[in-house]
C-alpha positions in Angstrom: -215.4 -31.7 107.3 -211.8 -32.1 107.4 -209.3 -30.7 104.6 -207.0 -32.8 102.9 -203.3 -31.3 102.9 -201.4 -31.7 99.8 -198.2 -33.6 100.1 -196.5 -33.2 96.4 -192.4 -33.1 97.2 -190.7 -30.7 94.3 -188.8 -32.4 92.3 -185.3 -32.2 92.9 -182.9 -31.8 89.9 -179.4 -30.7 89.0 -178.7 -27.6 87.5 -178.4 -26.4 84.8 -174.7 -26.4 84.0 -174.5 -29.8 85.6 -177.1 -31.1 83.3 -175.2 -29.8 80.1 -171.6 -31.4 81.7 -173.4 -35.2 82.1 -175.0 -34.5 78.4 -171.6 -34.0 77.2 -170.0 -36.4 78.8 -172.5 -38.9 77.7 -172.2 -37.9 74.4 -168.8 -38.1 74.7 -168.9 -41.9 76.2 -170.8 -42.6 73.1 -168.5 -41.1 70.2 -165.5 -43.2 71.7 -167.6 -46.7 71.7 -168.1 -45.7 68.4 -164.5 -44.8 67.3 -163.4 -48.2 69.3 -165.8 -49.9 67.6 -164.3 -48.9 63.9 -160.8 -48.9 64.8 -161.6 -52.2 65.9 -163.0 -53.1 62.7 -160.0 -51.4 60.2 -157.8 -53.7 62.7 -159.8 -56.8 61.6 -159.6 -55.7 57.6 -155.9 -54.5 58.3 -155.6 -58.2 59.7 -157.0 -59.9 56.7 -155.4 -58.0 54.7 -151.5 -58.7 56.0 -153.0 -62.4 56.2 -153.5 -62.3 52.5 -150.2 -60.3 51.3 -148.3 -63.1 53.9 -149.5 -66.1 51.4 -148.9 -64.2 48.2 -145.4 -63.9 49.9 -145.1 -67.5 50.6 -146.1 -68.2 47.2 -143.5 -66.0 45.2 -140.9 -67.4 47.2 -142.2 -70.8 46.1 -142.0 -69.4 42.6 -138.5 -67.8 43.3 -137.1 -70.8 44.4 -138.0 -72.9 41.9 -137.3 -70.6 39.1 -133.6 -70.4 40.6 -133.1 -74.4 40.7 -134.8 -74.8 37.2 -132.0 -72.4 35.8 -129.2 -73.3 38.0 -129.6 -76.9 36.6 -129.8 -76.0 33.0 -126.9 -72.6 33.4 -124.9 -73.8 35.9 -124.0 -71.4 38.7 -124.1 -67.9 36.9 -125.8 -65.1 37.7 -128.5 -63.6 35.5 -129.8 -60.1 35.0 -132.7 -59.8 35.3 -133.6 -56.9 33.0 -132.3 -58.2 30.0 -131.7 -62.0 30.7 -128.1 -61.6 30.1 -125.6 -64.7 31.5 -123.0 -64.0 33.1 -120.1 -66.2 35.1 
């Protein structure tokens, strides 16, 4: 009878202190895609935001403008405080 030989290789692995350094480093990789990924997102809300506050802009400016022809055709050229509406030439 013949005897069978067993051929099992040993598994070859990193050490120890290597292992530790790619956990790291992975966990690492995975923290920054996540910080990217929400300062990417404030950027978007940040966007909208300045998006909105740049129409309310236009819009008062509309609202200035036509405030300051409405009384410049009733009050002439004056100028007007504004705290106490008082009419000055």
């Amino acid at each position: 009878m013949a005897t069978k030989k067993t051929t099992e290789k040993a598994e070859k692995k990193i050490t120890q202190s290597e292992l530790l350094q790619l956990q790291t480093l992975n966990q690492d990789k995975a923290r920054l895609i996540t910080e990217l990924g929400i300062l990417s997102n404030e950027r978007l809300v940040i966007d909208d935001r300045e998006d909105a506050l740049i129409e309310k802009r236009k819009t008062i400016l509309q609202v200035e403008t036509s405030l300051n022809r409405s009384l410049s055709e009733k009050y002439g050229n004056v100028t007007i405080d504004p705290n106490t509406g008082v009419i000055s030439s």
